[in-house]
TORFI-103885 format. One record per residue (C-alpha): residue number from 1; residue in three letters; z, y, x. Coordinates in steps of 0.05 Angstrom, whole numbers, plus 5000, padded with zeros to 4 digits. Example, Ala and Ser with C-alpha at 12.3 -4.5 7.8 and 13.67 -1.06 7.14 Angstrom:
2
+-----+-----+------+------+------+
:   i :  aa :   c3 :   c2 :   c1 :
+-----+-----+------+------+------+
:   1 : ALA : 5156 : 4910 : 5246 :
:   2 : SER : 5143 : 4979 : 5273 :
+-----+-----+------+------+------+
***
This chain:
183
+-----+-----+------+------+------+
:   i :  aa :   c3 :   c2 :   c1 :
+-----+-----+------+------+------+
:   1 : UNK : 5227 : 4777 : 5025 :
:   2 : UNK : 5233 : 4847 : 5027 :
:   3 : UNK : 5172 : 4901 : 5033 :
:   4 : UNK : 5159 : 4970 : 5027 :
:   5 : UNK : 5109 : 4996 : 4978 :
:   6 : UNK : 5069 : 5073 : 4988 :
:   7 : UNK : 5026 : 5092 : 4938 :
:   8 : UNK : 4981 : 5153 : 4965 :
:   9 : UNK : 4934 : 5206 : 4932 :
:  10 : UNK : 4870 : 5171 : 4932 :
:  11 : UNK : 4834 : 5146 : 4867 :
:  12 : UNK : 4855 : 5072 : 4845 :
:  13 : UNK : 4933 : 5081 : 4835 :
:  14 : UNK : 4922 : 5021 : 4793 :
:  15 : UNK : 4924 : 4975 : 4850 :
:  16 : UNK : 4986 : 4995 : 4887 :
:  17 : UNK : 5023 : 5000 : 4807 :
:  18 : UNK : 4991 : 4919 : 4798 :
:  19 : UNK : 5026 : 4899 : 4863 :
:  20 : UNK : 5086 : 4927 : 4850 :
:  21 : UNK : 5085 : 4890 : 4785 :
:  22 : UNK : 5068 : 4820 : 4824 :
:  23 : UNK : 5123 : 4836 : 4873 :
:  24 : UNK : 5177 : 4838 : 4814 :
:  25 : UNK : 5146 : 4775 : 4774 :
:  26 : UNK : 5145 : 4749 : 4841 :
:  27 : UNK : 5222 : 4770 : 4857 :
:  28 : UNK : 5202 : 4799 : 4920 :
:  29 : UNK : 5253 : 4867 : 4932 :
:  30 : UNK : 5197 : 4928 : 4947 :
:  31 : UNK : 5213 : 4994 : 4971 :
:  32 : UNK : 5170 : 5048 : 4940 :
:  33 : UNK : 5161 : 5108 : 4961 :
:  34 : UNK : 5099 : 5161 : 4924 :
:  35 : UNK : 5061 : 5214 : 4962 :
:  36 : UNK : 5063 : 5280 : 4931 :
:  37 : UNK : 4989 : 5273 : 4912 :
:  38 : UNK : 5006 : 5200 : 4895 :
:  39 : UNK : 5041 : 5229 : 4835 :
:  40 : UNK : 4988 : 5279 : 4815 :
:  41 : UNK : 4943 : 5221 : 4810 :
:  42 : UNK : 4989 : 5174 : 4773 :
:  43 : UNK : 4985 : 5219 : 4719 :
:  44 : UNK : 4905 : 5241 : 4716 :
:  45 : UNK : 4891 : 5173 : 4717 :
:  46 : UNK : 4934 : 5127 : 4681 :
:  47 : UNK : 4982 : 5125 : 4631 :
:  48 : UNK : 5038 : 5110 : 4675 :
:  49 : UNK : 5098 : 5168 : 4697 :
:  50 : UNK : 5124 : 5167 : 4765 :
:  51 : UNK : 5184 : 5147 : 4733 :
:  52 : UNK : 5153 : 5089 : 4699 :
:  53 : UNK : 5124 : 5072 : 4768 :
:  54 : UNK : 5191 : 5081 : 4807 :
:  55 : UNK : 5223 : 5027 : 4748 :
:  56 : UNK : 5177 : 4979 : 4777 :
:  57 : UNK : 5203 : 4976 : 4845 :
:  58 : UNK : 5278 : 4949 : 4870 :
:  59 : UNK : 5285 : 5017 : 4902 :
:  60 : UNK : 5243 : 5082 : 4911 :
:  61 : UNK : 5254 : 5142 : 4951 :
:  62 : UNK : 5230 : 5209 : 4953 :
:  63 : UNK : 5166 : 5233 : 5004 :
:  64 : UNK : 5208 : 5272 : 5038 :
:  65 : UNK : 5274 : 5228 : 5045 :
:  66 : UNK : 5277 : 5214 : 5110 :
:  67 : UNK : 5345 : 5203 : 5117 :
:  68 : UNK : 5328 : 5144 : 5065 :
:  69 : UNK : 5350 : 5076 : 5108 :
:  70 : UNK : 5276 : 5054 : 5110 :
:  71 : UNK : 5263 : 5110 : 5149 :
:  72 : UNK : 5290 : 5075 : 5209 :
:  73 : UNK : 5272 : 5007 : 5247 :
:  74 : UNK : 5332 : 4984 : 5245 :
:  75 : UNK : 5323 : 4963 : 5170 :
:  76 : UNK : 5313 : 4902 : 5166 :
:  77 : UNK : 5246 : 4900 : 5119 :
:  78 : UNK : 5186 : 4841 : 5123 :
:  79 : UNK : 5123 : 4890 : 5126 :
:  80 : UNK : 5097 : 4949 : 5092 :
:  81 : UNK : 5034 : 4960 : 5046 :
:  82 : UNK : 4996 : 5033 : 5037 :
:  83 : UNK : 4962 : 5023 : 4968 :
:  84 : UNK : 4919 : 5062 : 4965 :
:  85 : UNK : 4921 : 5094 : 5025 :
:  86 : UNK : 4885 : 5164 : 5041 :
:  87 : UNK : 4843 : 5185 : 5097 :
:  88 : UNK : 4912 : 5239 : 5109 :
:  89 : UNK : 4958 : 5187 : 5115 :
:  90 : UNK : 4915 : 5140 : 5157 :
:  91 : UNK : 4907 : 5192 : 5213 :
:  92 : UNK : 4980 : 5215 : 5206 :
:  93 : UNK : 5005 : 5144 : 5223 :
:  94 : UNK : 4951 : 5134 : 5273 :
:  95 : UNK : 4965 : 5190 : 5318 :
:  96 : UNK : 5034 : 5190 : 5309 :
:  97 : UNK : 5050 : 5237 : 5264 :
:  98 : UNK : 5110 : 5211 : 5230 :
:  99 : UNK : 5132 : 5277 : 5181 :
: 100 : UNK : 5154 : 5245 : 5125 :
: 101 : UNK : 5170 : 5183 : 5090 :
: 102 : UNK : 5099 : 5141 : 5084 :
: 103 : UNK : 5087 : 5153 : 5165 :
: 104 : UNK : 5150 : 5142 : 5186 :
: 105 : UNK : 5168 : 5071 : 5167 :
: 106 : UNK : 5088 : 5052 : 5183 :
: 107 : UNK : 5102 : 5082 : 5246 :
: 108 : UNK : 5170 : 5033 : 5249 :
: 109 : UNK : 5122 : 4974 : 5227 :
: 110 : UNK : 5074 : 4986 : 5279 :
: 111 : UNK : 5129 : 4994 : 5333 :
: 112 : UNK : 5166 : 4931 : 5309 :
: 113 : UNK : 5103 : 4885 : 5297 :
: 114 : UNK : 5126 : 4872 : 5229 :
: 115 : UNK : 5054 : 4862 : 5186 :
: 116 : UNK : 5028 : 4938 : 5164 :
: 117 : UNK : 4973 : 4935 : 5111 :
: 118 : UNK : 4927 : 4995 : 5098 :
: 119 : UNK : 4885 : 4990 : 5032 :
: 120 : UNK : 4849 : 5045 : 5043 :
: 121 : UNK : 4802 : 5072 : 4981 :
: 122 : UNK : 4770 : 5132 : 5008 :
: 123 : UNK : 4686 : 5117 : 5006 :
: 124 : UNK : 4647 : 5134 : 5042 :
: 125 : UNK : 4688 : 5141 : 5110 :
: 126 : UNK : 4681 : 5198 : 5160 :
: 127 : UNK : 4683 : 5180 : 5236 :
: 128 : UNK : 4748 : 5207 : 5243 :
: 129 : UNK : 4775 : 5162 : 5193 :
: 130 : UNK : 4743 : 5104 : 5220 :
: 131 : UNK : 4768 : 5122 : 5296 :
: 132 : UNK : 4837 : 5130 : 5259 :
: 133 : UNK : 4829 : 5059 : 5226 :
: 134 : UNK : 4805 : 5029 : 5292 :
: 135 : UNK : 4866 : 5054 : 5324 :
: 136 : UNK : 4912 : 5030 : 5273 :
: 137 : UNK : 4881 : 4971 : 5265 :
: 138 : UNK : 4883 : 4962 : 5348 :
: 139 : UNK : 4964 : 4974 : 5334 :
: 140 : UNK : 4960 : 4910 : 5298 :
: 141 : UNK : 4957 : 4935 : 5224 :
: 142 : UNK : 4912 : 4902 : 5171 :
: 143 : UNK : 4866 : 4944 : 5145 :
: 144 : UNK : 4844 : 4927 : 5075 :
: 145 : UNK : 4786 : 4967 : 5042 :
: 146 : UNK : 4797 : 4962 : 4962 :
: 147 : UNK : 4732 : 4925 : 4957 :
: 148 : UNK : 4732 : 4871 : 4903 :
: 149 : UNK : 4693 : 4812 : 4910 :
: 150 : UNK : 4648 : 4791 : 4851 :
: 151 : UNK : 4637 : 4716 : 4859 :
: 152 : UNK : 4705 : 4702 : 4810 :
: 153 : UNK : 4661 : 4732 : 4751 :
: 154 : UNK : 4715 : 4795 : 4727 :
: 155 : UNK : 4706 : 4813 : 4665 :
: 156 : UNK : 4748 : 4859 : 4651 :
: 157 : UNK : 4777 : 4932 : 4717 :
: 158 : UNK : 4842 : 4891 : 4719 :
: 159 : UNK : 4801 : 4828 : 4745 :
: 160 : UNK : 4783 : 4870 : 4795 :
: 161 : UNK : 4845 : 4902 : 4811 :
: 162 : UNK : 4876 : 4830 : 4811 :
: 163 : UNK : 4830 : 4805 : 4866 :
: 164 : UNK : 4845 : 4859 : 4911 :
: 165 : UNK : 4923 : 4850 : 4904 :
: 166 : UNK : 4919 : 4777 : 4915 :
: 167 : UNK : 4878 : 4786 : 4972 :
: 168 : UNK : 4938 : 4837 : 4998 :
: 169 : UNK : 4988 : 4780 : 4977 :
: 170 : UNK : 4942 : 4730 : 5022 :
: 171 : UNK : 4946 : 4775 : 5078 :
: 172 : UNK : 5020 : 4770 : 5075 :
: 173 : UNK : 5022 : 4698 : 5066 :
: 174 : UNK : 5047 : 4701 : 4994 :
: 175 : UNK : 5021 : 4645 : 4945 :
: 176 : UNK : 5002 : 4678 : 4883 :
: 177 : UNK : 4943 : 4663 : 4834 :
: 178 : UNK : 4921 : 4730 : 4816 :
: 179 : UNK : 4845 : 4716 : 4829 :
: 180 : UNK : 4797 : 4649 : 4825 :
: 181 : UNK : 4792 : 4627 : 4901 :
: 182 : UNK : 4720 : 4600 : 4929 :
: 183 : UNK : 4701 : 4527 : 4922 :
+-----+-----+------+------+------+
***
């Protein structure tokens, strides 16, 4: 299997860094490309470097690459994941506006009906962002609020961030055991 990874600007850069750590225990090849912001918040809130982030992934790319071979539908790719994914990015892809190298191979996703999954974290949500998830959504893409269930007991903000990337690998149809399933 083969996907492609964005991480955006929005708060909770932890989840998109945990599932690109599952995709490599996993042996699944990801694709990573960071938003400018993306970066900025890698390093206000965690420990990581983009650098230490890119090492996680079987390839990363630069925002602005688009000559990178992702950026076309001819690459052959399984799906792609936004985690997390900003308000910004969600109306970009959802009218269209494929500028750079997060829209672009959504855009190619959506277009090819290969799975597109938007975890978005922004809270609350304007209209315009829910219009703009509605349309995506419409388009065929998942759309994935990073909203952890509580009924698996976490004890611990990795609990938590495990949930929600299991729940991602679920929507994929990825068997994984990052979270306690419902009996």
């Amino acid at each position: 299997m083969k996907l492609i990874v964005a991480i955006c600007g929005a708060s909770g850069v932890l989840y998109g860094i945990e599932l690109l750590k599952t995709l490599k225990e996993l042996g699944i090849e990801s694709h990573l490309i960071i938003s400018e912001w993306g970066r900025k918040v890698i390093e206000n809130e965690t420990t990581y470097t983009e650098a230490s982030v890119s090492a996680l992934a079987s390839h990363s790319y630069g925002y602005r690459q688009m000559d990178a071979s992702i950026a076309s539908s001819s690459f052959l790719v399984d799906g792609m994941i936004i985690c997390p994914a900003t308000s910004a990015t969600v109306g970009k892809i959802a009218n269209g506006d494929a500028d750079n190298l997060i829209a672009r191979p959504a855009d190619n996703m959506l277009r090819m009906r290969k799975p597109l999954i938007i975890a978005i974290r922004e809270s609350p949500l304007s209209l315009p962002c829910l219009r703009n998830l509605c349309e995506l959504s419409s388009a065929g893409a998942t759309i994935m609020p990073l909203a952890p269930a509580f009924y698996h007991k976490p004890k611990y903000i990795e609990d938590l961030i495990a949930f929600m990337v299991g729940k991602i690998l679920d929507s994929l149809g990825i068997k994984n055991e990052k979270y306690a399933r419902w009996e």
